[in-house]
SEDREN-942047 format. One record per atom (N, C-alpha, C): residue in one letter; atom name; residue number from 1; x, y, z negated. Coordinates in Angstrom, 1 decimal, decimal comma, padded with zeros to 4 digits. Layout:
REM SEDREN-942047
["A" "CA" NUM [X Y Z]]
...
***
This chain:
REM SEDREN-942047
["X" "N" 1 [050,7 025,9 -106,4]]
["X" "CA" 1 [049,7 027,0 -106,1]]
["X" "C" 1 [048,3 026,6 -106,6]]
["X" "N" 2 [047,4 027,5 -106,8]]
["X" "CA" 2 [046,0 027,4 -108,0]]
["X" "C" 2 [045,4 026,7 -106,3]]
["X" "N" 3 [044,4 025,8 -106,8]]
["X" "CA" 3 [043,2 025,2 -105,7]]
["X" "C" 3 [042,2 026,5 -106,2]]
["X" "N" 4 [041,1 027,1 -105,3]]
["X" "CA" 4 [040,2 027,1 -105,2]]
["X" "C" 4 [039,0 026,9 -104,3]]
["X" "N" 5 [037,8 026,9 -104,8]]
["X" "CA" 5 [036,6 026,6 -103,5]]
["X" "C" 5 [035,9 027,5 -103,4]]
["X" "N" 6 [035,3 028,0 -102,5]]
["X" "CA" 6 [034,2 028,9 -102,1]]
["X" "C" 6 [033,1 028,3 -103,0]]
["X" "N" 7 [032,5 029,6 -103,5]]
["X" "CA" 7 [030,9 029,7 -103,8]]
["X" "C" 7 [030,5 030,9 -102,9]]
["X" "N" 8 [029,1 030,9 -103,5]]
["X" "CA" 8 [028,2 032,1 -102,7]]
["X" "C" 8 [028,0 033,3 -103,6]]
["X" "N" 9 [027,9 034,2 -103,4]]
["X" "CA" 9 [028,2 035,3 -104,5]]
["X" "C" 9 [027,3 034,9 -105,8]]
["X" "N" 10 [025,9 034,3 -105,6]]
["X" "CA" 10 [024,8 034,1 -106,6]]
["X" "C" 10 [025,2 033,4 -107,7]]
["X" "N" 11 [026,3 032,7 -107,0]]
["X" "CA" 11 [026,6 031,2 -107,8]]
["X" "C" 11 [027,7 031,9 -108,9]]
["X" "N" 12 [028,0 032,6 -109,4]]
["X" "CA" 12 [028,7 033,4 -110,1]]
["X" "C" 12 [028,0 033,2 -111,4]]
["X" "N" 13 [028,2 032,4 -112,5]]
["X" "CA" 13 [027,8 032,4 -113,6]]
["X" "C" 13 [027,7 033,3 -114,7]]
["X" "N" 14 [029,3 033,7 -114,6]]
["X" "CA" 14 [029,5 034,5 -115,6]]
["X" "C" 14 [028,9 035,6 -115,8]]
["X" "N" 15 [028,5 036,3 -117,3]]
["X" "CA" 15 [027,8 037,9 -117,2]]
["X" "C" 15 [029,1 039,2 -116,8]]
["X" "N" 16 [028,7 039,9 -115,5]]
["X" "CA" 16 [029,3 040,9 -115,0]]
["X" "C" 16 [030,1 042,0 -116,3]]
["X" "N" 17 [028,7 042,0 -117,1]]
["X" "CA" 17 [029,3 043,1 -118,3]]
["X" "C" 17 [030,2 042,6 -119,0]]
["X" "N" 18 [030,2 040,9 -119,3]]
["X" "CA" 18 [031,7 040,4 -120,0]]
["X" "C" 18 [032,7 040,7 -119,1]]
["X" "N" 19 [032,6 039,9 -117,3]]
["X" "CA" 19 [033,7 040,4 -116,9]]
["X" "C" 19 [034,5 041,3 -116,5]]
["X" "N" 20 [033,8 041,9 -116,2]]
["X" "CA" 20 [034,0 043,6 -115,8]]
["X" "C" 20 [034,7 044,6 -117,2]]
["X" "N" 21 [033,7 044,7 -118,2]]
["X" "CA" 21 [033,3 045,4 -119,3]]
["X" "C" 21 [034,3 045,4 -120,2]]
["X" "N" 22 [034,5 044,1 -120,6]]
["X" "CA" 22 [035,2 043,6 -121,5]]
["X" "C" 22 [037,0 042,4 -121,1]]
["X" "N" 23 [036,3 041,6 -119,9]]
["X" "CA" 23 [037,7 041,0 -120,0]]
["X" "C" 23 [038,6 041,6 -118,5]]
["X" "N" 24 [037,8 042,9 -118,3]]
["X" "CA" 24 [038,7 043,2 -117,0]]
["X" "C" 24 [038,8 042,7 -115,8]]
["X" "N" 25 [039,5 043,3 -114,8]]
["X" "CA" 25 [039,5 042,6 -113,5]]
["X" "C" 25 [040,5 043,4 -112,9]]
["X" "N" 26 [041,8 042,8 -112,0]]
["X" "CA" 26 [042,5 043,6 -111,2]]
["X" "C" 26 [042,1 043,8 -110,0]]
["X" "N" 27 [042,0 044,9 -109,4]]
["X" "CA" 27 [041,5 045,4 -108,1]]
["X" "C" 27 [042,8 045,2 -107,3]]
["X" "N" 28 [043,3 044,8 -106,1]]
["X" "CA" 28 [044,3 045,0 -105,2]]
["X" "C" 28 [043,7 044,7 -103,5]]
["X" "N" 29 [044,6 045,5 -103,0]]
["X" "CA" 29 [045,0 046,0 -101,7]]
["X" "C" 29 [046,0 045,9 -100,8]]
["X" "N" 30 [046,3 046,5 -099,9]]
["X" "CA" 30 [047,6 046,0 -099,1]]
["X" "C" 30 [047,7 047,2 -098,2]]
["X" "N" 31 [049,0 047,5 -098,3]]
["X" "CA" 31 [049,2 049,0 -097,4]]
["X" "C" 31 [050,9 048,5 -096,9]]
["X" "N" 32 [050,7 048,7 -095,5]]
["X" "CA" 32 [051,8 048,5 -095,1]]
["X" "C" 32 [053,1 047,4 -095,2]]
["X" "N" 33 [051,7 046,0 -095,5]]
["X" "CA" 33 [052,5 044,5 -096,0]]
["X" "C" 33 [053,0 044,4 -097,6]]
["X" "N" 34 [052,4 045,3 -097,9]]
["X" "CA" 34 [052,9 045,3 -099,5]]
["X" "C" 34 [051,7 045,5 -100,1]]
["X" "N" 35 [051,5 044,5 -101,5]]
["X" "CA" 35 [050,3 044,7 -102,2]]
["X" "C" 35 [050,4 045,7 -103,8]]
["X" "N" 36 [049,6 046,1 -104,2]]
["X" "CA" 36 [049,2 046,7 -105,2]]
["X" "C" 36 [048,2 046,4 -105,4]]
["X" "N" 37 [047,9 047,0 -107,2]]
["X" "CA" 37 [046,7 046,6 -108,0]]
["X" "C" 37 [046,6 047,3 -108,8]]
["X" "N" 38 [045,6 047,7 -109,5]]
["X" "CA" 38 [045,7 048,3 -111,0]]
["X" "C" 38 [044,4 047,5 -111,2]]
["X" "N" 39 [044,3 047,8 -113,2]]
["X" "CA" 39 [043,4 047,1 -113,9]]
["X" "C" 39 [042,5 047,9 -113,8]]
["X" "N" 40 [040,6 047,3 -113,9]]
["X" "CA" 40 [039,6 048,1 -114,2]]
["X" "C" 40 [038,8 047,7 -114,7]]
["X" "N" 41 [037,9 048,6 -114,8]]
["X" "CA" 41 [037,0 047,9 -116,2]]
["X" "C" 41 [035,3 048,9 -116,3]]
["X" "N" 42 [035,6 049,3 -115,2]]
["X" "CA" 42 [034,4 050,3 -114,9]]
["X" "C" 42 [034,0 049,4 -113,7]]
["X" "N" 43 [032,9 049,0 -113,2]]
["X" "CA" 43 [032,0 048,6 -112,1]]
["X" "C" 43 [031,0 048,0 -112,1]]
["X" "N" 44 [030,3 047,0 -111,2]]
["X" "CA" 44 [029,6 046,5 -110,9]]
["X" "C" 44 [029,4 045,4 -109,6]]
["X" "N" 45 [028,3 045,0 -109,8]]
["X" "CA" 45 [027,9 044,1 -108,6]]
["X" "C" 45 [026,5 044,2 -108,4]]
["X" "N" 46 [025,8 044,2 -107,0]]
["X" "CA" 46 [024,8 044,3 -107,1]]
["X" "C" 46 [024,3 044,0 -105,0]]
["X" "N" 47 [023,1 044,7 -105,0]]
["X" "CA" 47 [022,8 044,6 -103,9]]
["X" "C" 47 [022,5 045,9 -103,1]]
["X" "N" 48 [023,3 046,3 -101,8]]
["X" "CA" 48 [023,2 047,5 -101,5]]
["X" "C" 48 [023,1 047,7 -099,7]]
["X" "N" 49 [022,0 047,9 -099,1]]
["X" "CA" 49 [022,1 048,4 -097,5]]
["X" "C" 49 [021,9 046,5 -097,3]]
["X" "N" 50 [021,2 046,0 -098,2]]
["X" "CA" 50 [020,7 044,4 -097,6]]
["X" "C" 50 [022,0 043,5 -097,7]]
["X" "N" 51 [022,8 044,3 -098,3]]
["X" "CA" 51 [024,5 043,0 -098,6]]
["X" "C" 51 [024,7 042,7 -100,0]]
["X" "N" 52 [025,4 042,0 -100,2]]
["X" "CA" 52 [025,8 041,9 -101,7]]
["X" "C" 52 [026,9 042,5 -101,7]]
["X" "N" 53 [027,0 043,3 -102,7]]
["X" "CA" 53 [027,8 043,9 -103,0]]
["X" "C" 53 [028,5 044,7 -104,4]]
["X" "N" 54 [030,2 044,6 -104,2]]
["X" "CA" 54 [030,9 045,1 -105,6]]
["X" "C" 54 [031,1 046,6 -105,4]]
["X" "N" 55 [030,9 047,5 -106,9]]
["X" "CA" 55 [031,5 048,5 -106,5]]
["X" "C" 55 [032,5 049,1 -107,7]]
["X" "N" 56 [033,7 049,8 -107,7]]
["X" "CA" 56 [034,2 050,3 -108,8]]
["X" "C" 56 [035,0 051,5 -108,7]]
["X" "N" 57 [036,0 052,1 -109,6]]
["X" "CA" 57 [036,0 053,7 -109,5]]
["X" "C" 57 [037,4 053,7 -110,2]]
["X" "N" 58 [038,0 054,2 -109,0]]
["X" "CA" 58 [039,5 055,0 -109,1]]
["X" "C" 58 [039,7 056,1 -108,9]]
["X" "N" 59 [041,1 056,7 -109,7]]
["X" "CA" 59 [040,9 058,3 -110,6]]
["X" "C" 59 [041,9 058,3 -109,3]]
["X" "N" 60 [042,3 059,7 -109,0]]
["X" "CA" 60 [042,8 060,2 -107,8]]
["X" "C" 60 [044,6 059,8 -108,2]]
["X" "N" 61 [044,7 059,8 -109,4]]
["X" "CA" 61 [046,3 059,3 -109,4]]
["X" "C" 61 [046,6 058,2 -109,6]]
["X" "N" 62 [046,3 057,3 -109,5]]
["X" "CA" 62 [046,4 056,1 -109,4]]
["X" "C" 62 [047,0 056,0 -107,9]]
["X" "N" 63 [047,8 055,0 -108,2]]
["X" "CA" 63 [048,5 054,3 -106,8]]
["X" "C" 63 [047,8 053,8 -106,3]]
["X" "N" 64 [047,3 052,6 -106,6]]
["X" "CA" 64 [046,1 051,7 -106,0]]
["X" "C" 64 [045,0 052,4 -105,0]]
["X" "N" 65 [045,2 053,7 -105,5]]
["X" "CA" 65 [044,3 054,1 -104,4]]
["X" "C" 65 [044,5 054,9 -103,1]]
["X" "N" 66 [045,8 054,8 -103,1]]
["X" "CA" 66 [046,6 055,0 -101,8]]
["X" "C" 66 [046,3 053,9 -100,5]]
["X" "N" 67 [046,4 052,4 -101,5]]
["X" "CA" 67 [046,3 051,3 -100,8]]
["X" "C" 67 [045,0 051,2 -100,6]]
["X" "N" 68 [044,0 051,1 -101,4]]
["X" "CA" 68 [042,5 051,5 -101,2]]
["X" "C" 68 [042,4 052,2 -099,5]]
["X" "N" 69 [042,7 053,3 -099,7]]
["X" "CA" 69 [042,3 054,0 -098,7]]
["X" "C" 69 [043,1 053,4 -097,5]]
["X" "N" 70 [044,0 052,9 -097,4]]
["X" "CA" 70 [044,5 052,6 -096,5]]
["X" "C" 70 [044,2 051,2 -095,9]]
["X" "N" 71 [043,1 050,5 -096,5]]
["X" "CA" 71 [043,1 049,0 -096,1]]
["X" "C" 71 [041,5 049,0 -096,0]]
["X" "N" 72 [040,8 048,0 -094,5]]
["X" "CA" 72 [039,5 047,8 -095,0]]
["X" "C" 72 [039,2 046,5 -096,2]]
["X" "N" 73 [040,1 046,2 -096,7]]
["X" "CA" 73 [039,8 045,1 -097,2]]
["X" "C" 73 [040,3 045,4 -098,9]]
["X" "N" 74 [039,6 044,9 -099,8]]
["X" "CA" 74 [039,9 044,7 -100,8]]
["X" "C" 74 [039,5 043,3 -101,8]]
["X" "N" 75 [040,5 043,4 -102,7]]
["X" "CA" 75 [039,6 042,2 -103,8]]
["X" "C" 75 [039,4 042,5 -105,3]]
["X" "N" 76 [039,0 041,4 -105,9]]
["X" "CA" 76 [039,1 041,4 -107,5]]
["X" "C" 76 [039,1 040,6 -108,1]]
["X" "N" 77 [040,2 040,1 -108,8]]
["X" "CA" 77 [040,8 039,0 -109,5]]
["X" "C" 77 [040,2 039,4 -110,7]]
["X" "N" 78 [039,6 037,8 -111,5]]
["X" "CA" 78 [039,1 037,8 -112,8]]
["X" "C" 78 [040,3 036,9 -113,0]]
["X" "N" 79 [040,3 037,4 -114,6]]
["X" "CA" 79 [041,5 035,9 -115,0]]
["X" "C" 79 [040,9 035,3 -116,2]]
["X" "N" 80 [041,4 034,3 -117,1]]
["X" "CA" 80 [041,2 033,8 -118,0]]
["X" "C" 80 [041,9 034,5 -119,4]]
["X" "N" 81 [041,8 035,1 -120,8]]
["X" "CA" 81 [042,5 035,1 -121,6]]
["X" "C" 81 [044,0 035,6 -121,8]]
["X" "N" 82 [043,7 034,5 -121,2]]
["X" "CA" 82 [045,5 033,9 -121,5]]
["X" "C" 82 [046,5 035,4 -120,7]]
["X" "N" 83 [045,7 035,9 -119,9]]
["X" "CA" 83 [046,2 036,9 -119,2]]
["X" "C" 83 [046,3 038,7 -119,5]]
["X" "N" 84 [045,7 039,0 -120,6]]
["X" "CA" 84 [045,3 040,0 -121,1]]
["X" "C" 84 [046,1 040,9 -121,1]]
["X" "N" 85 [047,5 040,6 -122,0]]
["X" "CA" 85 [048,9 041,2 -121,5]]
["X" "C" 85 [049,0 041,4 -120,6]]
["X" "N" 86 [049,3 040,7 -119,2]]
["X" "CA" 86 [049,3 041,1 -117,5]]
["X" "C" 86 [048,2 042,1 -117,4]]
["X" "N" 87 [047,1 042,1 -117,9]]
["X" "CA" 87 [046,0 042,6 -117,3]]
["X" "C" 87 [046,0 044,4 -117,8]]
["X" "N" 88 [046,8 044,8 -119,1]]
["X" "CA" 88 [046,8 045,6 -120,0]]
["X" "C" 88 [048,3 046,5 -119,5]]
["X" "N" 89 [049,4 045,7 -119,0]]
["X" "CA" 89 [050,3 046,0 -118,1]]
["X" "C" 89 [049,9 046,9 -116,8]]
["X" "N" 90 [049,3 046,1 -116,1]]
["X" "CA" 90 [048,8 046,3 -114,9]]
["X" "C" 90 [047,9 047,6 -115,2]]
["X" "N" 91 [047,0 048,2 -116,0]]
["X" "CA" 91 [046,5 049,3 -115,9]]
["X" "C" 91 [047,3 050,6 -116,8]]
["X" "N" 92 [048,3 050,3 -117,4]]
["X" "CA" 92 [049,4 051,5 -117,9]]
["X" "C" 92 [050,5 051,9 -117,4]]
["X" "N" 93 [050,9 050,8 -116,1]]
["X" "CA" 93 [052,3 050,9 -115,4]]
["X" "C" 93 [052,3 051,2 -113,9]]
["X" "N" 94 [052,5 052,1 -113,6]]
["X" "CA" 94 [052,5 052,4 -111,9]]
["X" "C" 94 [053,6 051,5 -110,8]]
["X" "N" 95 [052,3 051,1 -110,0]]
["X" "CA" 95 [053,5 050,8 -109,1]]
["X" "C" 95 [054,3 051,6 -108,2]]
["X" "N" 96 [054,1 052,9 -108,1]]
["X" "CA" 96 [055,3 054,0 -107,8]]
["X" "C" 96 [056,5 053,7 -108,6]]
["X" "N" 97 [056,5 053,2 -109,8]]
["X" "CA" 97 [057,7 053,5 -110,4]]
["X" "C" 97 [058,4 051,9 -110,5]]
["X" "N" 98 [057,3 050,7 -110,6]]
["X" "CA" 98 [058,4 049,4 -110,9]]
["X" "C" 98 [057,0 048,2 -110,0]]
["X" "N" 99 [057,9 047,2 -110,1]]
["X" "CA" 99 [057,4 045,8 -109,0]]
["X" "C" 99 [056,6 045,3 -110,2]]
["X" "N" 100 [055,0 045,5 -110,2]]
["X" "CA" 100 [054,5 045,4 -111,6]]
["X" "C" 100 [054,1 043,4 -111,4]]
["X" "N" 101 [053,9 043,4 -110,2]]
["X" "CA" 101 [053,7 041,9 -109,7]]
["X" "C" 101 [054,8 041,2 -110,0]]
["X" "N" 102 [055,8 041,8 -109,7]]
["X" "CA" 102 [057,5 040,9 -110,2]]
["X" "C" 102 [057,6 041,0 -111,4]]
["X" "N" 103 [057,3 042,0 -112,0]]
["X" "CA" 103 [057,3 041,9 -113,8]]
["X" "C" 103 [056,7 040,7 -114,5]]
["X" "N" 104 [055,2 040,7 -114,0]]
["X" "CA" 104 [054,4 039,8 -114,6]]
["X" "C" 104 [054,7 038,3 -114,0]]
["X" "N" 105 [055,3 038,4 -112,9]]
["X" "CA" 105 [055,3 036,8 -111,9]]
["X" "C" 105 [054,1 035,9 -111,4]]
["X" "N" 106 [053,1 037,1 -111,5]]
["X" "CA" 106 [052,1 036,9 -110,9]]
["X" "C" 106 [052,2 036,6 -109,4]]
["X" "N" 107 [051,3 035,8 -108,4]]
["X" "CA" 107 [051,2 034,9 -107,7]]
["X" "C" 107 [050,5 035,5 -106,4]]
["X" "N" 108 [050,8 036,5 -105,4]]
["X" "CA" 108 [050,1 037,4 -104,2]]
["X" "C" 108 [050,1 036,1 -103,6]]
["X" "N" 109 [048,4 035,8 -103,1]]
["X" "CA" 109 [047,8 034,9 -101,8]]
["X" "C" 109 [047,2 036,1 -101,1]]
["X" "N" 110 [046,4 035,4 -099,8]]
["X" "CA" 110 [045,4 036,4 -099,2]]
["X" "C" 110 [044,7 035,4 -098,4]]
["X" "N" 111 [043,1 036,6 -098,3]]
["X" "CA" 111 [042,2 035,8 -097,2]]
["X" "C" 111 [041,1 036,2 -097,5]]
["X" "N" 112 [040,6 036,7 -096,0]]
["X" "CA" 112 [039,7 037,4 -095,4]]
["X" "C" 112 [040,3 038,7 -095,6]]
["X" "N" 113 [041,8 038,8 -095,4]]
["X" "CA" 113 [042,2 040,2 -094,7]]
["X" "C" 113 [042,8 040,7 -096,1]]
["X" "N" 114 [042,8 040,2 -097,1]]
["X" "CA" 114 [042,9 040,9 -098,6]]
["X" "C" 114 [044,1 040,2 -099,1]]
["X" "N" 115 [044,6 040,8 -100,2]]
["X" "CA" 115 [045,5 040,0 -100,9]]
["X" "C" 115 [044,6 039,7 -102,3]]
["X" "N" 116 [044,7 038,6 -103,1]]
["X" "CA" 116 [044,8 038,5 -104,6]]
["X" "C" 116 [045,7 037,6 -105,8]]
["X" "N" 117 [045,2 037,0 -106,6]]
["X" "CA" 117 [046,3 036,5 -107,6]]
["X" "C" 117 [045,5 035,1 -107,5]]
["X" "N" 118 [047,0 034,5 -107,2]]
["X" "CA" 118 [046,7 032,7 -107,5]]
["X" "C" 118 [046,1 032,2 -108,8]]
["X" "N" 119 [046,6 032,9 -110,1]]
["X" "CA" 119 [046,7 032,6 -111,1]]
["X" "C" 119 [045,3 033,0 -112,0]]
["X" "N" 120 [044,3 033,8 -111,0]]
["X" "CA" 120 [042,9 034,6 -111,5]]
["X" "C" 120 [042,0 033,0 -111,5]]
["X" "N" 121 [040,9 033,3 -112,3]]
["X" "CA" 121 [040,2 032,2 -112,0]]
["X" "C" 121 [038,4 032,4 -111,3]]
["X" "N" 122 [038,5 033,6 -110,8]]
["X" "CA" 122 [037,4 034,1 -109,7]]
["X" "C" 122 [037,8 035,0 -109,1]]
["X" "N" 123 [037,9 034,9 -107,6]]
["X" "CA" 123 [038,2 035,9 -106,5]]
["X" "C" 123 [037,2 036,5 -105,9]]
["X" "N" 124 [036,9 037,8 -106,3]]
["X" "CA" 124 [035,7 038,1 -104,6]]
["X" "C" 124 [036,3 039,5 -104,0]]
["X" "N" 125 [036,4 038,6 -102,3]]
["X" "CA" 125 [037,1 039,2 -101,4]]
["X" "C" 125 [035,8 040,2 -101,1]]
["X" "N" 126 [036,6 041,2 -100,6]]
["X" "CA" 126 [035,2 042,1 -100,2]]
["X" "C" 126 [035,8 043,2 -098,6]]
["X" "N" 127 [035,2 043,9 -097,9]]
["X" "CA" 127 [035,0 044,7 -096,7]]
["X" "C" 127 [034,7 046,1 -097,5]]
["X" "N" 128 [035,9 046,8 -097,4]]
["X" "CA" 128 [034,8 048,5 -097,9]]
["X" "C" 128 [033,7 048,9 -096,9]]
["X" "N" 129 [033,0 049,2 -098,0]]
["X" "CA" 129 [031,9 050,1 -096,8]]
["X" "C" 129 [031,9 051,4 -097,4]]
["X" "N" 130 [032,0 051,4 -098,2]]
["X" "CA" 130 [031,9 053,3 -098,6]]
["X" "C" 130 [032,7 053,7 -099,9]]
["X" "N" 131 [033,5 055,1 -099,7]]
["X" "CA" 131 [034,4 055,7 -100,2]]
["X" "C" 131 [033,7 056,8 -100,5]]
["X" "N" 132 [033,5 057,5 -101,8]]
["X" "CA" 132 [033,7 058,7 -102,1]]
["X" "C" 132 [033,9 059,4 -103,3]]
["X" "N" 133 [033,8 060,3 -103,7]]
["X" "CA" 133 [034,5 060,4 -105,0]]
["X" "C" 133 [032,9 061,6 -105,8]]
["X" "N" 134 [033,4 061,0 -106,7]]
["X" "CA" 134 [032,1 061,7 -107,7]]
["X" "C" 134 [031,7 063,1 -108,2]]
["X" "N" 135 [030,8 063,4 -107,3]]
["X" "CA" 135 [030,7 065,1 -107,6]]
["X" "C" 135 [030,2 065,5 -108,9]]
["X" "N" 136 [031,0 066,6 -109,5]]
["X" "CA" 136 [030,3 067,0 -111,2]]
["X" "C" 136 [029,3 067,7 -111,0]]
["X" "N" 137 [029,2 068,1 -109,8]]
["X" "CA" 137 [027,5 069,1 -109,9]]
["X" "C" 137 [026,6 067,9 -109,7]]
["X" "N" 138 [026,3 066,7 -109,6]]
["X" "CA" 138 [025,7 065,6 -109,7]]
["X" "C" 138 [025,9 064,8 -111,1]]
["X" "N" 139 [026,4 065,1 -112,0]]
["X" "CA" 139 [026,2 064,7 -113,5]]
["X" "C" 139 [025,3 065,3 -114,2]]
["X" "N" 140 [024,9 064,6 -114,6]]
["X" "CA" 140 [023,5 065,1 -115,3]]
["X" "C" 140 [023,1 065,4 -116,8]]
["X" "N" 141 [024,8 065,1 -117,3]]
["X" "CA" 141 [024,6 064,8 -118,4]]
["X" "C" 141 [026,0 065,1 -119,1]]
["X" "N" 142 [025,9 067,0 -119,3]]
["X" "CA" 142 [027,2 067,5 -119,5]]
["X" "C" 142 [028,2 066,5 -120,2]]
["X" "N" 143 [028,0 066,4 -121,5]]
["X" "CA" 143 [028,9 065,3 -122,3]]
["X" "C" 143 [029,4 064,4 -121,5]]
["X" "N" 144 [029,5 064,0 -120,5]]
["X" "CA" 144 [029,9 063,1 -119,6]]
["X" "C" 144 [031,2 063,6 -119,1]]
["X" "N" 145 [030,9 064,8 -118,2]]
["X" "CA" 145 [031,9 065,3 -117,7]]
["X" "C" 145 [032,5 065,9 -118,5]]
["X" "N" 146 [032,3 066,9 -119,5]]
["X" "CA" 146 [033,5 067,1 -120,6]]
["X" "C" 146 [034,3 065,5 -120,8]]
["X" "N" 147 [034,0 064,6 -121,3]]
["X" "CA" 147 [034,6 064,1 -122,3]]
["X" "C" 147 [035,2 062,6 -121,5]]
["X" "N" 148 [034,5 062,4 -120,2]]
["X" "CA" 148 [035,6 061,5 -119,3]]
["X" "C" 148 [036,0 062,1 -117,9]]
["X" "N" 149 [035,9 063,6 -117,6]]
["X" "CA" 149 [036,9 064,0 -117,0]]
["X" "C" 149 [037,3 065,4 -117,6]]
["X" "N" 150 [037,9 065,6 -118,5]]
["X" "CA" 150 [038,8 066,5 -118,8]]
["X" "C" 150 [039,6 067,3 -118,1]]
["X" "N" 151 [040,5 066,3 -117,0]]
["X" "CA" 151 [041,2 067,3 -116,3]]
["X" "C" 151 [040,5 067,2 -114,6]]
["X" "N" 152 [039,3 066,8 -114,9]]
["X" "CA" 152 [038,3 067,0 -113,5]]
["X" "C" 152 [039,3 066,2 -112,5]]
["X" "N" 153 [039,7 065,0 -112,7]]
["X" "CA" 153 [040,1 063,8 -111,7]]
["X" "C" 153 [039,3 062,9 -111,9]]
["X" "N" 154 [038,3 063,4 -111,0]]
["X" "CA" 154 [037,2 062,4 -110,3]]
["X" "C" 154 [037,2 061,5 -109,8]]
["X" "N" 155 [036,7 060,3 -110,4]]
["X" "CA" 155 [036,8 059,0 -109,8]]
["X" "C" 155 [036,4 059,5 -108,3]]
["X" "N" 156 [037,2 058,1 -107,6]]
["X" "CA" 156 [036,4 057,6 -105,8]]
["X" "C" 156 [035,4 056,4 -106,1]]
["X" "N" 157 [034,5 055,9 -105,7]]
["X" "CA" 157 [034,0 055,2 -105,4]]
["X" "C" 157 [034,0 054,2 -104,6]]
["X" "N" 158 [034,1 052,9 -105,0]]
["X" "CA" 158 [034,6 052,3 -104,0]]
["X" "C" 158 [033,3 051,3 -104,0]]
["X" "N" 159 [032,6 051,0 -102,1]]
["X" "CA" 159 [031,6 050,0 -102,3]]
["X" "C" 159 [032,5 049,1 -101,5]]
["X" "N" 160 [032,5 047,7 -101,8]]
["X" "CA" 160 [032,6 046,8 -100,7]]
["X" "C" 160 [031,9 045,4 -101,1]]
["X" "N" 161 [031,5 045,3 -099,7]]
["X" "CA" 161 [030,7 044,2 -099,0]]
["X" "C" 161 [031,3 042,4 -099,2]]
["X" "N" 162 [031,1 041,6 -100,4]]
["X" "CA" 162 [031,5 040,7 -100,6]]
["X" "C" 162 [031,5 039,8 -099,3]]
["X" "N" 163 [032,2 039,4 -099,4]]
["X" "CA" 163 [032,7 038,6 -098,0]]
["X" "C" 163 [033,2 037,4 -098,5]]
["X" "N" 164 [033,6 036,7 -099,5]]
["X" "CA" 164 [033,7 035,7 -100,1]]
["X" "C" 164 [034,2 035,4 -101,3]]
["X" "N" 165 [033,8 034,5 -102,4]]
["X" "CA" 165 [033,9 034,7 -103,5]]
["X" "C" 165 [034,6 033,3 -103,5]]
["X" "N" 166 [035,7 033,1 -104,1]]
["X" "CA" 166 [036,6 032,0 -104,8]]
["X" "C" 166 [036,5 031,5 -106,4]]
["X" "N" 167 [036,3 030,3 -106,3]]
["X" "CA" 167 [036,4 029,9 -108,0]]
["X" "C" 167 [037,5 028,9 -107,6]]
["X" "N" 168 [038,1 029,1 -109,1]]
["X" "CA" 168 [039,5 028,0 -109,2]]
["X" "C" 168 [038,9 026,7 -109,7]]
["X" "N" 169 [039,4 026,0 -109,0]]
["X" "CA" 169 [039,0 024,4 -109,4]]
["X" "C" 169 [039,2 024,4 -110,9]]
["X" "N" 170 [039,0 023,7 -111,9]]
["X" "CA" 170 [039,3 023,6 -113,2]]
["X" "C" 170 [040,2 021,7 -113,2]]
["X" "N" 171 [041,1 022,0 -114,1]]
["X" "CA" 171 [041,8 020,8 -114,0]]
["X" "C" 171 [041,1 019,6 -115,1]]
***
């Protein structure tokens, strides 16, 4: 199983818009002893109500967001490369339909109430603090809502309250 150590959210090196933007991150949850995840690539990190804090955005059909709403606790696994396949799986395959974690043979740990992947090489566990989903009469900027909600499935909003961040030991 992967070693990791705690850092402090700050201590986070990497740039957000590579990881987020470009190399992705699995979001997962836990509903009823079972975990889920899907891939994303829309978010952020920042500071909000004096916490530090992640936020990102699930479309209403998505499974993951069943477990979302059902758990106060979430995470987000960053991985290395080498994982892009798993990572590209993970956002075109539902887990309604197949064990996307048994497909891949990815690695479910947990802690601080969350599940994530042994095999990621930055973890931050987080506490939701706010859920909502994005109103189109609040877009400001028609071309928007035409052309990333077409069929008006409006992202939710997810904030949560970093509660601890994991880096993998490097061998």
């Amino acid at each position: 199983m992967s070693q990791f150590y705690e850092i402090k959210p700050e201590q986070i090196e990497k740039n957000p818009f590579t990881m987020i933007g470009k190399e992705w991150m699995l979001i997962g949850a836990e509903k009823e002893g079972k975990t889920n995840a899907m891939t994303a690539s829309w978010g952020g990190v920042g500071v909000l109500w004096n916490k530090n804090v992640v936020f990102g955005f699930v479309r209403p059909q998505r499974y993951t967001k069943e477990f979302l709403e059902a758990s106060e606790r979430f995470s987000l696994t960053f991985f290395d490369e080498s994982y892009k396949k798993d990572l590209q799986y993970f956002g075109s395959v539902s887990g309604r339909d197949e064990d996307k974690i048994a497909k891949t043979g990815l690695t479910v740990d947990h802690a601080e109430g969350a599940p994530y992947f042994s095999e990621g090489n930055l973890v931050v566990l987080c506490k939701k603090l706010y859920a909502g989903t994005i109103d189109p009469d609040a877009i400001l900027i028609p071309e928007i809502d035409k052309t990333m909600y077409p069929d008006q499935d409006y992202h939710t909003v997810y904030i949560g309250e970093i509660v601890k961040v994991l880096m993998k030991v490097e061998d």
